[in-house]
C-alpha positions, 0 to 999 in steps of 0.5 A: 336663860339656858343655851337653847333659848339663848341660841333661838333667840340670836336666830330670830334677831339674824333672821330679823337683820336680813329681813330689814336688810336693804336689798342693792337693786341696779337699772335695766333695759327689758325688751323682746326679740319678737322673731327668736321668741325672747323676753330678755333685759341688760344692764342700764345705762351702758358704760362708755369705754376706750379699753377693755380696763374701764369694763373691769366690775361691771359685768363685761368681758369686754369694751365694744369698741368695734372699728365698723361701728360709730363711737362712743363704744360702750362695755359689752354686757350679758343679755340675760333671758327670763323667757323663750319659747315664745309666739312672736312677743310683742307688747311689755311693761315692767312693775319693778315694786313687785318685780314682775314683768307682763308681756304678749304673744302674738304669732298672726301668719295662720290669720286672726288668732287668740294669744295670751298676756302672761307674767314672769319674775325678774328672776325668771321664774313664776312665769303664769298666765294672766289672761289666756286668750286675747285677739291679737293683743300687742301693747301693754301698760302697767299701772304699778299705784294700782297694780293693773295692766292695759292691754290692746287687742289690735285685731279685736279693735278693744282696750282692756285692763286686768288685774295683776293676778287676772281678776276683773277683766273689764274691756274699757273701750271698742273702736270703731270706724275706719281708725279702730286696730289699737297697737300701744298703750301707755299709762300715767296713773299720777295725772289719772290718763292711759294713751292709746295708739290706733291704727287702720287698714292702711298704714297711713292715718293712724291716731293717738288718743288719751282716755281715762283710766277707767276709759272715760272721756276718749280723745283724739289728740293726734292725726295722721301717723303712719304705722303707729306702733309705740307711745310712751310718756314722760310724765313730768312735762306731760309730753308724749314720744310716738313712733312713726314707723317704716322705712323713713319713719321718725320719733315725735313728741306731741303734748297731752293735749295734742296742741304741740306735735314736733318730729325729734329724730328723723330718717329712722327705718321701721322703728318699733317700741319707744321708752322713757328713762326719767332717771337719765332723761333720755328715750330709748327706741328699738328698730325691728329690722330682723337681722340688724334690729338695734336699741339706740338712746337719745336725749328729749330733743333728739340729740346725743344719738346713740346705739347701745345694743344690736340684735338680729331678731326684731326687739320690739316691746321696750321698759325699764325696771330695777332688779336685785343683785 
């Protein structure tokens, strides 16, 4: 064998190395700033810290240990933004086995306009259009077995699911009735539901709703929330947590079947988007006050209340997701 192929030959077996070569991957919190137009994620879960010594290697400068603020104190940490610019984001879900993050926009103050649901890299690049024009949309689902994504049009009272790459738009259900403007969605691809928040006219008298995954068998299994704005799963217990949203609003847990509905942390104002982190057990939830809009964590029964990050411009769609590094 002469030199040449003896050096392609060692250039091919490299190459084959860092193809098989496990890629390291860290959790991370993925979220909006609704009012400064951002889709943004940080580091998850945060680092609990006494000094600015216990931060050293984490990607912190330094230890939030702010004396206005109630401990713990945890790491500070860079928020990294994979997009800006944007109309008003509004509803996000995360697929980390593609590594793609789908996310809406949703500027209303001119009155009912068509805004679309997009796609970005966790990278931050290879940001495209998924569905150019959706009425009013806001919640969204990702379905990762599937490689779908549930969208609510809220204005446009539909519930939609689309490829990943656009193909086969379908509109899986309209409402209609005095109950009929959908805000979130939440998928469960390995119990076959999607979960369907509903709002009114009115703040009061929203609903919760399971359907199939292709919209079959619609149920109410949830009455008379006021401002209902997020749902998420935890998938093992079958257990749903819902936001009440507004000033005194709360988050609840209720079962699939709708038989047990129970408030788990209350006195809550204007409360937005909710997560599961089935890794750690905990929610997550965001209050989208503009000026003071703040993450917090919690355990499944509400307590170990803790706020994580703050953010002045209303954080609103919450996932969780896995990136490289």
């Amino acid at each position: 064998m002469n030199n040449i192929a003896a050096l392609s030959l060692c250039l091919v077996a490299l190459v084959a190395f860092a193809t098989a070569a496990p890629v390291a991957t860290r959790r991370a919190i993925f979220f909006e700033e609704q009012r400064a137009g951002k889709v943004e994620y940080m580091n998850w879960p945060p680092v609990p810290c006494k000094a600015d010594g216990d931060c050293v290697g984490i990607n912190a400068s330094y230890c939030m240990n702010d004396k206005t603020k109630t401990a713990p104190f945890f790491c500070h940490q860079s928020t990294i933004t994979l997009t800006s610019g944007l109309a008003r984001p509004t509803g996000l879900c995360v697929d980390s086995d593609v590594q793609k993050v789908f996310f809406t926009e949703d500027d209303q103050q001119s009155g009912d306009t068509e805004w679309p649901l997009s796609v970005i890299n966790v990278d931050g690049t290879g940001k495209s259009s998924v569905v150019p024009k959706l009425l009013d949309p806001q919640g969204l689902g990702c379905d990762s077995k599937a490689q779908k994504v549930y969208y609510t049009e809220h204005h446009g009272q539909r519930v939609g699911v689309v490829n990943y790459d656009g193909t086969n738009q379908t509109v899986l259900h309209t409402f209609t009735g005095d109950i009929n403007f959908p805000s979130a969605v939440v998928v469960d691809n390995e119990n076959g539901y999607i979960f369907v928040q509903v709002e009114g006219s009115l703040s009061t008298g929203g609903q919760l709703w399971r359907m199939g995954l292709d919209g079959s068998n619609p149920t109410n299994i949830l009455k008379d929330i006021v401002r209902a704005y997020g749902v998420a799963t935890d998938v093992a217990t079958k257990t749903l947590f819902y936001v009440q949203g507004g000033h005194g609003g709360f988050i609840g847990s209720v079962s699939y079947d709708g038989k047990v509905n129970k408030n788990v942390l209350e006195n809550l104002d204007y409360p937005y988007g909710v997560a599961v982190d089935e890794e750690n057990k905990r929610i997550v939830f965001t209050t989208s006050g503009v000026g003071d809009g703040v993450v917090t964590t919690m355990n499944f029964d509400g307590s170990d209340v803790q706020h994580v990050a703050n953010f002045g411009f209303a954080p609103m769609g919450v996932g969780f997701g896995v990136i490289p590094y």
